[in-house]
Each structure stands twice: as C-alpha cells, then as structure tokens.
N, C-alpha and C positions, 0 to 999 in steps of 0.2 A: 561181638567181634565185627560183624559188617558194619553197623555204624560207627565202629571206628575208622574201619577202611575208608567208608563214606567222607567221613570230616579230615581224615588225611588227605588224601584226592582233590575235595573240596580247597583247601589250605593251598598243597601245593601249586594249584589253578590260578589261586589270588598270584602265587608268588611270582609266577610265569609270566603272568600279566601284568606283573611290574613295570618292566621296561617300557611296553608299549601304550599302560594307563601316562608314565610320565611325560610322553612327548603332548599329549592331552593340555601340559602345562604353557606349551610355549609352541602352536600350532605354526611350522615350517621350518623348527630347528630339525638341526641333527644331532645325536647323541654320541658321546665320547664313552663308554664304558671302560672303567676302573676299577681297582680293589686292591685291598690288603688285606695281612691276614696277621694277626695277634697273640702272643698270648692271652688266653681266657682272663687271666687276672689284670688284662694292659687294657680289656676292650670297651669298656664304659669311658674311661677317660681317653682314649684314642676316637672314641665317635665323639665324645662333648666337644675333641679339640678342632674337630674337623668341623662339627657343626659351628663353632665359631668361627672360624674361614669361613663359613658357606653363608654367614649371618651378615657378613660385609662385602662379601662377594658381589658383583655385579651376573653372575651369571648363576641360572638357577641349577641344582644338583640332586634331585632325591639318593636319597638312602635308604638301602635295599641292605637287606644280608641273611644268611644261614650261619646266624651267630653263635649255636653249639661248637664252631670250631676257630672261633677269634678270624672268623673272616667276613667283609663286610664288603659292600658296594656303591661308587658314587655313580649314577647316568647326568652327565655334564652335559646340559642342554645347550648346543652352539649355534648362535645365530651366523647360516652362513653369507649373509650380506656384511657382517661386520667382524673384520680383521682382529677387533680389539677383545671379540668373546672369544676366539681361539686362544689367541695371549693370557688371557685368565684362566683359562680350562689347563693350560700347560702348569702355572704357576699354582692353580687348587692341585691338582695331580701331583707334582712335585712336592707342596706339603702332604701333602697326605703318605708319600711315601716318604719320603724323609721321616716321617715324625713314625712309620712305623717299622722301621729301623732303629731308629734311639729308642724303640720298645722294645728292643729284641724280637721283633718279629721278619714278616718277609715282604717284598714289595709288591707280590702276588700269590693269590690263592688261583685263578685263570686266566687272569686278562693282562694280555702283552707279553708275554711270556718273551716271543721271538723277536721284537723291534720293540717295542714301544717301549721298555723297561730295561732295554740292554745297557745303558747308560747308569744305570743304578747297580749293577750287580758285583762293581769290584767291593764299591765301601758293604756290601752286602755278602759277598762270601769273600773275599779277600784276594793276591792278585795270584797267592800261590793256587788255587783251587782254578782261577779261570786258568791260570798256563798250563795245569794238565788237561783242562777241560780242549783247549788248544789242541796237546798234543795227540788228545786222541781222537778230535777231529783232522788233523792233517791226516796222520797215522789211516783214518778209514778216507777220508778223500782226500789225496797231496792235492790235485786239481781244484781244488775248491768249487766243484759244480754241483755238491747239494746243498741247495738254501744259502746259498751263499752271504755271509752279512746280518744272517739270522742268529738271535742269541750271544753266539761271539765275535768276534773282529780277528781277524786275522793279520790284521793289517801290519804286522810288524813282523808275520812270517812269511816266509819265503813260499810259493806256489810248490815247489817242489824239493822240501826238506831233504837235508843228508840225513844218512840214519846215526850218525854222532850224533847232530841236533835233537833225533826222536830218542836218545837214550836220556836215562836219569832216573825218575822217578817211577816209572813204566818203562818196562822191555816192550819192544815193537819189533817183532817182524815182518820183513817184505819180500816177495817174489812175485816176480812179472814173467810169463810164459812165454810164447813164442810169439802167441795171440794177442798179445799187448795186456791181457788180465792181468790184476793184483790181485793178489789172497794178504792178509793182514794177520795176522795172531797177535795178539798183547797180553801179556803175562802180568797180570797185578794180584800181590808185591814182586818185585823183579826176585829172582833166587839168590841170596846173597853166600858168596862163598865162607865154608867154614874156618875159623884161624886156628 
C-alpha cells in the first residue's frame, strides 16, 4: 500500500511539472494555457486532430492531460517579441475548441472559464441558457459591479432592469431598504397557476 502511495505522489510530481519542464522548450517565451474536455470515446481522435494543427503549427504546444475524464491540455509557448506567435496561439486555441464542440464536448475543463472562452459559450450552451444565465446575474447584481464582463456580456442589458424584464423563466424578487440594500429571492421553476 505505501508504495503505491509512493508512485502516485511520484506521478503526480511529473505532472505538476509539466508546465514549467515545457517553457524548457523555448527559453523566454510565455505560455498560453488551454484545454478541452471530451467525451472519453471522442478523445484519441480530438488529440490526433490537434496534434495535426501543432504538426504545421509555427508555434510549439505540448500536451498535457488527466485524460481519465476526456480533458486534456495545450501550454502554447509564445514568443513575446513576435506579434505573429500570439496570432497563431489564438487560431491553435480556436481549433482546438471548435473541434471539441463538434465532439460534443466543452470548451473547458479549467482554463478561461471567465474571459478567455466567453466567446465560445453561445454555440456551446445555446443563447436560451446564457439569457437566464443573464438574468440571474442582473437579478443578484442590477449594478454590474461583480466581475463585470466576466463569463457573460451584458451588454445588451440594461444596468438597472425593470422587474417585467426579470420575469419569465425565473421569478426574481427585489426589495431595497431604506439603506440602499437589496435582498434578491429567485424562485426556480416560477409557480405556475393551476387551470
């Protein structure tokens, strides 16, 4: 039993040291960290595809992963003197999610979640899921002053929604004190009257 603890420990220490063995590759780049995440049956042919991008690629990428759960990693090594490996590192990224989408997978297993992937999440969940994902970010901040820009756009709502706007598919309560507090309740599913 300890030597297996031993060679787990051991293992995981290689894996840890991924990141920082691959800047080894291209001494004064910086590293772009990326990932998808698979179905188990999509993920031999979603890494052969990607290793074909990284095969004509001008910029170098190892690949990293804890592929028990169809998720994997590229570290996109970017030369920051030149303009044109940032250009590529966007365009390897974009394949790479792209292509694990048309697997029915997801654009992330952890990395980007809040910016860097938000452009990818409508063809990804659809636009009904980010518009209540919306409404229950207004619904807890009308202000838009946590994280603002992160995750989802707001951009097409109003700073300070009516509560018409916040009904529909969630019930949203609001009451603001004397003190300027908001308390929020959201009731999902909304109670639907009986006929």
């Amino acid at each position: 039993m300890h030597q297996k603890k031993k060679e787990r420990e051991r293992l995981f220490s290689v894996r840890k040291s991924a990141l920082f063995a691959s800047t080894a590759l291209q001494p004064g780049s910086t590293v772009w960290t990326t990932d998808v995440c698979v179905p188990v049956s999509k993920l031999a042919q979603c890494i052969s595809e990607t290793k074909q991008d990284l095969s004509t690629s001008s910029v170098l990428a190892p690949l990293v992963g804890h592929v028990g759960d169809g998720n994997f990693h590229l570290f996109i090594l970017i030369d920051p003197k030149d303009p044109l490996s940032l250009e590529e590192a966007k365009r390897i990224n974009s394949r790479l999610i792209l292509r694990a989408l048309e697997m029915d997978g997801t654009s992330t297993g952890e990395h980007g979640v809040g910016i860097g992937k938000k452009e990818y999440l409508e063809k990804e969940l659809g636009i009904e899921a980010l518009n209540l994902m919306r409404k229950i970010k207004v619904a807890i901040d009308p202000l838009n002053i946590m994280n603002p820009g992160k995750k989802i756009s707001l951009d097409n709502y109003q700073s300070k929604p009516t509560q018409q706007q916040l009904q529909g598919d969630i019930q949203v309560n609001t009451n603001t004190d004397n003190n300027g507090c908001v308390s929020i309740s959201i009731i999902w599913p909304p109670k639907r009257a009986k006929l």
